[in-house]
C-alpha positions as CSV (number, residue, x, y, z in Angstrom):
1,X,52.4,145.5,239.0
2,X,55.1,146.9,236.8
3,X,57.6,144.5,235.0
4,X,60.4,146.0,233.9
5,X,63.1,143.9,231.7
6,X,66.2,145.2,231.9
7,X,69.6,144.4,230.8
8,X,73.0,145.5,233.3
9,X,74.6,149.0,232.4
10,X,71.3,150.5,231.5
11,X,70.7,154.1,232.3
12,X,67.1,154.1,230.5
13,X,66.4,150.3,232.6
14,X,67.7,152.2,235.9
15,X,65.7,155.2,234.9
16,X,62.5,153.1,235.2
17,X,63.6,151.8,238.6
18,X,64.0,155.2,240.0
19,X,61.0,156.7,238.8
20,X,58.7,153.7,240.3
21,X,60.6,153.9,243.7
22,X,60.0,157.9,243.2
23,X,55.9,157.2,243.0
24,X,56.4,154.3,245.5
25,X,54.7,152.0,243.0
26,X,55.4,148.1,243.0
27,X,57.8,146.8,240.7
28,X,59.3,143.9,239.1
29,X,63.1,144.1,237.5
30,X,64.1,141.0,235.3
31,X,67.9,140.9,234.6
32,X,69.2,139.8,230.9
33,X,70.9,136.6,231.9
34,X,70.1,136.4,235.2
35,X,66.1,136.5,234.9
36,X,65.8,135.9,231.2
37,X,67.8,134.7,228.4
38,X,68.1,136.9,225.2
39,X,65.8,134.5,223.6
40,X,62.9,134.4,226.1
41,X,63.2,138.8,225.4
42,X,62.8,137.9,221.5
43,X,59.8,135.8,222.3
44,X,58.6,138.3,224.6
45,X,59.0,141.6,222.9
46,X,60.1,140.7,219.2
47,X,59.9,144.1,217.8
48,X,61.9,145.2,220.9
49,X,65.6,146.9,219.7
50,X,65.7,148.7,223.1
51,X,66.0,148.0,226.7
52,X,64.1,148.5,228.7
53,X,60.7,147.2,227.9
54,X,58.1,147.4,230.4
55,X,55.0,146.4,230.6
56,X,52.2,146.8,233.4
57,X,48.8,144.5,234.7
58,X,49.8,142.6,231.6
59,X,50.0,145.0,229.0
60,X,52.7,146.4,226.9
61,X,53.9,150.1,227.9
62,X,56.9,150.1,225.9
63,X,60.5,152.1,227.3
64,X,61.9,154.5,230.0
65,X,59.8,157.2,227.9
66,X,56.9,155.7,227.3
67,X,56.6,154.5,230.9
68,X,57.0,158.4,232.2
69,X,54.4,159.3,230.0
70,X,51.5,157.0,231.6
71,X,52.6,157.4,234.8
72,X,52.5,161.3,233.8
């Protein structure tokens, strides 16, 4: 299962969506302040500057880029 933690007005965060629904893989997306406050993201992800961060089964994957690279 991916997760990915997005934020609204995100090409990078929509990016991610797309390219799951592209490889018809199952997917998660957490809003910023609808899902998760800015503080649960610190806690989460605290050398995170960047949205979105994903992670899969668990473990850290990192953005948009990193994300199209495992699923390469």
């Amino acid at each position: 299962m991916i997760e990915i933690w997005s934020k609204p007005n995100c090409v990078f965060c929509d990016k991610a969506e797309m390219l799951c629904k592209m490889k018809s893989l199952d997917y998660k997306k957490y809003m910023l302040d609808v899902d998760y406050t800015r503080e649960d993201f610190v806690i989460k992800f605290p050398e995170a500057r960047t949205f979105p961060q994903i992670t899969m089964d668990g473990d850290y994957i990192g953005g948009f880029t990193e994300l199209d690279a495992h699923l390469a």
